[in-house]
MARZAPA-135778 format. One record per atom (N, C-alpha, C): atom name; chain; x, y, z; residue number from 0; residue in one letter. Coordinates in Angstrom, 1 decimal, decimal comma. Example, Ala and Ser with C-alpha at 12.3 -4.5 7.8 and 13.67 -1.06 7.14 Angstrom:
# MARZAPA-135778
 atome chaine   east  north     up num residu
     N      A   13,2   -5,7    7,8   0      a
    CA      A   12,3   -4,5    7,8   0      a
     C      A   13,2   -3,3    7,8   0      a
     N      A   12,8   -2,2    7,1   1      s
    CA      A   13,7   -1,1    7,1   1      s
     C      A   12,9    0,0    7,9   1      s
//
This chain:
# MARZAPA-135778
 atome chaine   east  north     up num residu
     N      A  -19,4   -7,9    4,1   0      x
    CA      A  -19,1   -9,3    4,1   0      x
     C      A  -18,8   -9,8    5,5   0      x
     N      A  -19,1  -10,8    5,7   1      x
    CA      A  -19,1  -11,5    7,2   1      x
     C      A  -17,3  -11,9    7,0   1      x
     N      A  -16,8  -11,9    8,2   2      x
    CA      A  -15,8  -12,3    8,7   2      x
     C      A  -15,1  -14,2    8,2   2      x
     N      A  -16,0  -14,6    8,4   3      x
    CA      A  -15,8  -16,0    8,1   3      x
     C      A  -16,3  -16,2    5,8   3      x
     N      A  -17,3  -15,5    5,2   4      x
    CA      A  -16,6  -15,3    4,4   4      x
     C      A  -15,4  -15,0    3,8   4      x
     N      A  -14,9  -13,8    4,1   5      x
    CA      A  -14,0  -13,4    3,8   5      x
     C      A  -12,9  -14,5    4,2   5      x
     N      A  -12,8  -15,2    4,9   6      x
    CA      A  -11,5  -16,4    5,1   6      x
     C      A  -11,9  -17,6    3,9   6      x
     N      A  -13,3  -17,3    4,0   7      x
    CA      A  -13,3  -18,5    2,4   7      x
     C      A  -13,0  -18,1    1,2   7      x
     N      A  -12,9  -16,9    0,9   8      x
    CA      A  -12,4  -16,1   -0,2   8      x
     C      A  -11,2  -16,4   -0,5   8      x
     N      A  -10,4  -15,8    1,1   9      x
    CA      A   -8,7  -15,9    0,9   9      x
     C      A   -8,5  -17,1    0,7   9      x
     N      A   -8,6  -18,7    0,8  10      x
    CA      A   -9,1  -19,7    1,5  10      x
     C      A   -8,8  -20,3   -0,5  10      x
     N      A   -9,9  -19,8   -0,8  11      x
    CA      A  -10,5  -20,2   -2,6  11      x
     C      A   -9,2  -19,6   -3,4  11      x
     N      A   -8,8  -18,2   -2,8  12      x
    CA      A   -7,8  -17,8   -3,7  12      x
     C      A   -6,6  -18,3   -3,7  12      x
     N      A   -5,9  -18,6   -2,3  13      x
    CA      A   -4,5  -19,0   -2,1  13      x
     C      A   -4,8  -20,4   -2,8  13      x
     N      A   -5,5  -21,2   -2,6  14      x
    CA      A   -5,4  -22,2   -3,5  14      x
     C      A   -5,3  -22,5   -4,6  14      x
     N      A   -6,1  -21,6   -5,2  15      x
    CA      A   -5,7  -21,3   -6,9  15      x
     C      A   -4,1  -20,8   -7,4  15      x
     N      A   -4,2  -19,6   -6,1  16      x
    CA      A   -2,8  -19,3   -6,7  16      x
     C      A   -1,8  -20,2   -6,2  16      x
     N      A   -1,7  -21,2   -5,3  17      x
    CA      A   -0,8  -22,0   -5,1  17      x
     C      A   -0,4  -23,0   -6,3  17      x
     N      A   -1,9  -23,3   -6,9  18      x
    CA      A   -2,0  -24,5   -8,4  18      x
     C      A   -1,2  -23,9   -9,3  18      x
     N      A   -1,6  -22,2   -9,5  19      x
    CA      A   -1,2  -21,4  -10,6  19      x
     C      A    0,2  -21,4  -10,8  19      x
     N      A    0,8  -21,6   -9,5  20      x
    CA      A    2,5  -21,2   -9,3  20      x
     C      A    3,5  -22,6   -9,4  20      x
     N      A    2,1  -23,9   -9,7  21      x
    CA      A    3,4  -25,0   -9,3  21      x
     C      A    4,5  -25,3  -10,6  21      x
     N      A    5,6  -25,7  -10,1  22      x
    CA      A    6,4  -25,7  -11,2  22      x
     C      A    6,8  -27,5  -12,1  22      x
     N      A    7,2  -27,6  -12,8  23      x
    CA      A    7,0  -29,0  -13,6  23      x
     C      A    8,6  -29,0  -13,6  23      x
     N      A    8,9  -30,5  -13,3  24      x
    CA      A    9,8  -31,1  -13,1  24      x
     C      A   10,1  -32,4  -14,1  24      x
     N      A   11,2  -32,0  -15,1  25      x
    CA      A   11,6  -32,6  -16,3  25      x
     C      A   13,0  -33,5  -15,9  25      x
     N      A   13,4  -35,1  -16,1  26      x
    CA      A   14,4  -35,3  -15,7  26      x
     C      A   15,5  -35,4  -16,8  26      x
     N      A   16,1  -34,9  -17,0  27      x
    CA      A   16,7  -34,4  -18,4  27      x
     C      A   18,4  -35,7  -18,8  27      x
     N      A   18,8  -36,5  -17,2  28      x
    CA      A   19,3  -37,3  -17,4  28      x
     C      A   19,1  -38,9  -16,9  28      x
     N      A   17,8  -39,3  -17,2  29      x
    CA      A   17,6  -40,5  -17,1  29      x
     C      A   17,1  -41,0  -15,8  29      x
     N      A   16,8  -39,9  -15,2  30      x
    CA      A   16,4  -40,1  -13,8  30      x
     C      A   15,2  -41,0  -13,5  30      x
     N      A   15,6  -42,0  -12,4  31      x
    CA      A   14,4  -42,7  -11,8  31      x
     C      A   13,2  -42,1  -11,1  31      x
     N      A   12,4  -42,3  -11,1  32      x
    CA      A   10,8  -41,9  -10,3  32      x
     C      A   11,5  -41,6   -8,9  32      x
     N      A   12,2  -42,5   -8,6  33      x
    CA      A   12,6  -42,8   -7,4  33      x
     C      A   13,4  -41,6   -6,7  33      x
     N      A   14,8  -41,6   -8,0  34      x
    CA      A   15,8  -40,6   -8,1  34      x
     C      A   15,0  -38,8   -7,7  34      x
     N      A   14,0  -38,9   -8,7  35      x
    CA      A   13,1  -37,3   -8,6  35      x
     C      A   12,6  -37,1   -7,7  35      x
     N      A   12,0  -38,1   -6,7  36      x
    CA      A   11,4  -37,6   -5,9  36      x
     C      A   12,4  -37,4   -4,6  36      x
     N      A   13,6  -37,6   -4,4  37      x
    CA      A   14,6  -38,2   -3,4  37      x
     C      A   15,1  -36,5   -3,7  37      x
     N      A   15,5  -35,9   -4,8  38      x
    CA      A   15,5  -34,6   -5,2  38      x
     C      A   15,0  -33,9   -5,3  38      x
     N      A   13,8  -33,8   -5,2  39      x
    CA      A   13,0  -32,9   -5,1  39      x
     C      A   12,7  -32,6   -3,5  39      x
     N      A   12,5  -33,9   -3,2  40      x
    CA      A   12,4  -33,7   -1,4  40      x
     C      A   13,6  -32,6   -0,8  40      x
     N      A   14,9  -32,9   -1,0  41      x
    CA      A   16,0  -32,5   -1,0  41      x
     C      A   16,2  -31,1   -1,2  41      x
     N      A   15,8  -30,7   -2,5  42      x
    CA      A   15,8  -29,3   -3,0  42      x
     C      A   14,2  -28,3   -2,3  42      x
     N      A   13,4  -29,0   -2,3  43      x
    CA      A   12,3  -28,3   -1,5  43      x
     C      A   12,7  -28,6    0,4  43      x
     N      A   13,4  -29,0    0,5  44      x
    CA      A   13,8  -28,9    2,5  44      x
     C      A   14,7  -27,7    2,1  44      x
     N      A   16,0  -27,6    1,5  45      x
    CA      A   16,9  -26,1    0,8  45      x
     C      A   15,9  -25,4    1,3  45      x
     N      A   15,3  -25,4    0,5  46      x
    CA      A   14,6  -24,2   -0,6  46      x
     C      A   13,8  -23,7    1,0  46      x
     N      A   12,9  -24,3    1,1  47      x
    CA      A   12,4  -23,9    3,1  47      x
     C      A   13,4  -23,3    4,2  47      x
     N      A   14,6  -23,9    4,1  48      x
    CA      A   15,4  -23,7    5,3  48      x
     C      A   15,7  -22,2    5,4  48      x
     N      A   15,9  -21,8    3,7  49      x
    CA      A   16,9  -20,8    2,9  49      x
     C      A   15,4  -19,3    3,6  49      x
     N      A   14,4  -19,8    3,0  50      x
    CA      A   13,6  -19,1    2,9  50      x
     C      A   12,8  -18,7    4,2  50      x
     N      A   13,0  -19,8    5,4  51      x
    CA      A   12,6  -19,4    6,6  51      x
     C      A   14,1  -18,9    7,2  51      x
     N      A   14,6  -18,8    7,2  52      x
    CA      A   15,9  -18,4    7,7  52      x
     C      A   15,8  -16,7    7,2  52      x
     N      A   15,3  -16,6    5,9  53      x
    CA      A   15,6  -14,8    5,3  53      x
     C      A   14,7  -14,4    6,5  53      x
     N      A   13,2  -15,0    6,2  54      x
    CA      A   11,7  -14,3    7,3  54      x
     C      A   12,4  -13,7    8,4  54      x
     N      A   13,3  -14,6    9,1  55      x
    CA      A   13,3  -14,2   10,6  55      x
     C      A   13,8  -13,3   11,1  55      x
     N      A   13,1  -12,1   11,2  56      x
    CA      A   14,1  -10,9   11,3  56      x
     C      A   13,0  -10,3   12,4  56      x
     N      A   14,0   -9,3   13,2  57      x
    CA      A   13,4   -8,6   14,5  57      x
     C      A   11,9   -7,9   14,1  57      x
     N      A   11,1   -7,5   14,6  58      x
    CA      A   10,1   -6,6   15,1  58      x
     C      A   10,4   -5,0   14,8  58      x
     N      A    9,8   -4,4   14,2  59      x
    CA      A   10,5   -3,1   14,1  59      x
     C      A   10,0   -1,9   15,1  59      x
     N      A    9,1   -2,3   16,2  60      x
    CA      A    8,4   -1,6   17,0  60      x
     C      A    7,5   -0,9   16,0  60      x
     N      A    6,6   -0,9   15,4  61      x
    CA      A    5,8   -0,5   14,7  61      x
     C      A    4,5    0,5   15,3  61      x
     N      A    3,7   -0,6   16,3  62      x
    CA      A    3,1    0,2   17,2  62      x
     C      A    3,5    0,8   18,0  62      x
     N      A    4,5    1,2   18,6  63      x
    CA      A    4,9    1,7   19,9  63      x
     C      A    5,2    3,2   18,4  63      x
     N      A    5,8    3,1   18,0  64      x
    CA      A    6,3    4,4   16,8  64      x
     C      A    5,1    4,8   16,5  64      x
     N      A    4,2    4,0   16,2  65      x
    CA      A    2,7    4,5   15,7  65      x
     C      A    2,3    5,1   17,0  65      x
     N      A    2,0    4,6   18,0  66      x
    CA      A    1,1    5,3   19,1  66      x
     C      A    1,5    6,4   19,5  66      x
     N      A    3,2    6,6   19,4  67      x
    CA      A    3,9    7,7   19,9  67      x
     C      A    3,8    8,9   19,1  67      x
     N      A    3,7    8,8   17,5  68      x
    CA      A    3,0    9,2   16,4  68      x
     C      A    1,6   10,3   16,8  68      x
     N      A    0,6    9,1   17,5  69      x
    CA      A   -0,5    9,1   17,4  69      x
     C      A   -0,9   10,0   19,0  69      x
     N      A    0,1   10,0   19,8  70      x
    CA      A    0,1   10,7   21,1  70      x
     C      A    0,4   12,3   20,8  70      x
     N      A    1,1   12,6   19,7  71      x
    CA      A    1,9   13,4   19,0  71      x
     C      A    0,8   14,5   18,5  71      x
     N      A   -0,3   13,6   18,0  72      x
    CA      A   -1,5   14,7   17,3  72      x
     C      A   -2,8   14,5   18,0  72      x
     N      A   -2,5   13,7   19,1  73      x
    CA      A   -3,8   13,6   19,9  73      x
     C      A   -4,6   12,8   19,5  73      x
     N      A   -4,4   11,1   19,0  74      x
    CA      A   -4,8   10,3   18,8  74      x
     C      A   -4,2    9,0   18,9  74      x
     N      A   -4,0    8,4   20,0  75      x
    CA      A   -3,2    7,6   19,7  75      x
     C      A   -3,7    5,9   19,8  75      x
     N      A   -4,6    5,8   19,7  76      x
    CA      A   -5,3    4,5   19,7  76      x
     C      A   -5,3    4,4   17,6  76      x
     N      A   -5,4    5,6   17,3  77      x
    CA      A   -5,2    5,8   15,5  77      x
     C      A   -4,1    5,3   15,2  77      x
     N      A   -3,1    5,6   15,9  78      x
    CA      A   -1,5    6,0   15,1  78      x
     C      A   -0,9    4,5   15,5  78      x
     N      A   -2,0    3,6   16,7  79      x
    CA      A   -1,3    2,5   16,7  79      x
     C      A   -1,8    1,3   15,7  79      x
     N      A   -3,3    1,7   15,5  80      x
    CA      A   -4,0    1,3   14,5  80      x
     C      A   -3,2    1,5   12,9  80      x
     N      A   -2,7    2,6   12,8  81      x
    CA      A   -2,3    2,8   11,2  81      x
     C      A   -0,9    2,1   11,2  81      x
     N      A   -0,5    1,7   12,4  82      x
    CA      A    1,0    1,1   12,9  82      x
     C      A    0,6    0,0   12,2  82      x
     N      A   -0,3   -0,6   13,0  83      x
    CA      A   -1,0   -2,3   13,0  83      x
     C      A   -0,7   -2,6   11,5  83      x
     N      A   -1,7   -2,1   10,5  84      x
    CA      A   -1,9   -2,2    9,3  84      x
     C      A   -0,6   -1,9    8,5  84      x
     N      A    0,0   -1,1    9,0  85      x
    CA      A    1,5   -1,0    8,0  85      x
     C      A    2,0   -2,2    8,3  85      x
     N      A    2,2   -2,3    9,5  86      x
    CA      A    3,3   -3,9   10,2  86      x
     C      A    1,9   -5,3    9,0  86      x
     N      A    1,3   -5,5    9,4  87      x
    CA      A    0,5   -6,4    8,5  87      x
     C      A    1,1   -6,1    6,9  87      x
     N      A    0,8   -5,4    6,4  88      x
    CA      A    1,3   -5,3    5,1  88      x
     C      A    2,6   -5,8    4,7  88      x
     N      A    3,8   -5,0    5,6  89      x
    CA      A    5,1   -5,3    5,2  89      x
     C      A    5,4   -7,0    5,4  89      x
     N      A    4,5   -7,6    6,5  90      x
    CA      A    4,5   -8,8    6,6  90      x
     C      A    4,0   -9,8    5,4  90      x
     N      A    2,7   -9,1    4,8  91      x
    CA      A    2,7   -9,9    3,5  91      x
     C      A    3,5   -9,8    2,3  91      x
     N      A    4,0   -8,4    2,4  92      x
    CA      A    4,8   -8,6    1,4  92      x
     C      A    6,6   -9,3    1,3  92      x
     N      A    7,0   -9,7    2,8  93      x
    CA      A    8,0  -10,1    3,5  93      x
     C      A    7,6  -11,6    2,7  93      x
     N      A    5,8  -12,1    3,4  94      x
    CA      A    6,1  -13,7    2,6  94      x
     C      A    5,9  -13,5    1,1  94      x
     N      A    5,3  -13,3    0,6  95      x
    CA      A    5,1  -12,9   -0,8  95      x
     C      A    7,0  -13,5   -1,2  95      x
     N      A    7,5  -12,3   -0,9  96      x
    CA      A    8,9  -12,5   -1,5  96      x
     C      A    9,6  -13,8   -1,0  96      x
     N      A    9,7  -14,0    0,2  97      x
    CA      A    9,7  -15,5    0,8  97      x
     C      A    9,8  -16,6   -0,2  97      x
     N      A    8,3  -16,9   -0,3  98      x
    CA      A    7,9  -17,6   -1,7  98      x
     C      A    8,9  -17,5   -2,7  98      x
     N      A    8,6  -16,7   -3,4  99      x
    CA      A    9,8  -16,2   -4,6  99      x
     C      A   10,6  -16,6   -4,7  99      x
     N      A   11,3  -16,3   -3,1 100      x
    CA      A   12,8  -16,8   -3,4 100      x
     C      A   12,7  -18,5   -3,4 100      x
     N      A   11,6  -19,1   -2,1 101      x
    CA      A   11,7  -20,4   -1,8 101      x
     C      A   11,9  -21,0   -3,3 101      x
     N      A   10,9  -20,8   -4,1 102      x
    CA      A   10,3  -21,2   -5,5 102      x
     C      A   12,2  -21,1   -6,4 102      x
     N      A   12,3  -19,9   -6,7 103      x
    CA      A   13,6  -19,8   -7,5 103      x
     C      A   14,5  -20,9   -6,7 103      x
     N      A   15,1  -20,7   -5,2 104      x
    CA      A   15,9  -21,8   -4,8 104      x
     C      A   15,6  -23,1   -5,3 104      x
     N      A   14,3  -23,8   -5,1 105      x
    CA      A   14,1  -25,3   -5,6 105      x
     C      A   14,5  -25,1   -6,8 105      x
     N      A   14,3  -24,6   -7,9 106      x
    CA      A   14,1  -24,5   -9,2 106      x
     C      A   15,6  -24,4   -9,5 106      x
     N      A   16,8  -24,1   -9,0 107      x
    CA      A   18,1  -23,8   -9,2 107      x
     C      A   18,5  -24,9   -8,7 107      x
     N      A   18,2  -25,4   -7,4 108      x
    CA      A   18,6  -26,5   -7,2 108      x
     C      A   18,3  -28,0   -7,7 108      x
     N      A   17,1  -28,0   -8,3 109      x
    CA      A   16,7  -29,1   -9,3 109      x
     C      A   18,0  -29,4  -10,7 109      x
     N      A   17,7  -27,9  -10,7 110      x
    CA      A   18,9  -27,4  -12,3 110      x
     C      A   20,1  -28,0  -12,2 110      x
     N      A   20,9  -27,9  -10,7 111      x
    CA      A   22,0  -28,7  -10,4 111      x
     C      A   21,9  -29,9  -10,7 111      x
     N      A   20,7  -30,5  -10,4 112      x
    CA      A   20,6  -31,9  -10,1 112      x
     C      A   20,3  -32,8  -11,7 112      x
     N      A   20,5  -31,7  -12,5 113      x
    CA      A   19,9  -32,4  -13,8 113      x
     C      A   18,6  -32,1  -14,1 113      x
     N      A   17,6  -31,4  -13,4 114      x
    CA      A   16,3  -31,5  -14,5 114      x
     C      A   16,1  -30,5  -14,9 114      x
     N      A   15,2  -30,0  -15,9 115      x
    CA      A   14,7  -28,8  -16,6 115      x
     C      A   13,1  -28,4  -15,3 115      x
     N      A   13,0  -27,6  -14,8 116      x
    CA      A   12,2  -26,6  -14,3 116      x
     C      A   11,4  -25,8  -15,0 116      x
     N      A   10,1  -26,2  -15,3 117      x
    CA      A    9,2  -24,8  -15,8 117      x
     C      A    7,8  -24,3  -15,0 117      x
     N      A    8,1  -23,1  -14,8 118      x
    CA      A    6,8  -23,2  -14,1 118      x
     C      A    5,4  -23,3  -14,9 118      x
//
């Protein structure tokens, strides 16, 4: 598969799974159009601050451990290569969780606010 495929793939899929994950917002005490959206804004800036604030965490030297690794068995353009792809991975699964949390935060903080949350 060509390169620029493959970004339309990810591209087609993050989108679906973004539709897939959105959550429905019930106002359970009388709330204005007005009032929901003023809280929802409110609870999704939370929910971001919360969740970019967990992300930001130091560099673990990944490649430099991999190539020193990789100097170790007499390969080290490998060991910085298998670095690369580990540090990539832990990063997707860093946002992955991110998400999660962002998502539960809005959804708790809605709760406060009076509405019912379903995803």
């Amino acid at each position: 598969m060509k390169p620029s495929m493959h970004f339309g793939v990810a591209l087609l899929l993050a989108t679906f799974c973004l539709s897939a994950t959105a959550q429905t917002v019930t106002p359970l005490n009388g709330q204005s159009s007005a009032t929901t959206q003023q809280d929802s804004a409110a609870c999704r800036a939370l929910a971001d601050s919360e969740s970019s604030a967990a992300t930001e965490s130091p560099t673990s030297g990944g490649r430099v451990r991999g190539a020193a690794i990789g100097v170790a068995v007499g390969a080290a353009p490998m060991g910085a290569a298998i670095a690369g792809v580990r540090k990539r991975r832990h990063e997707r699964a860093a946002q992955s969780q991110a998400k999660a949390a962002a998502a539960s935060a809005y959804a708790n903080c809605m709760q406060q606010r009076g509405y019912q949350v379903t995803p």
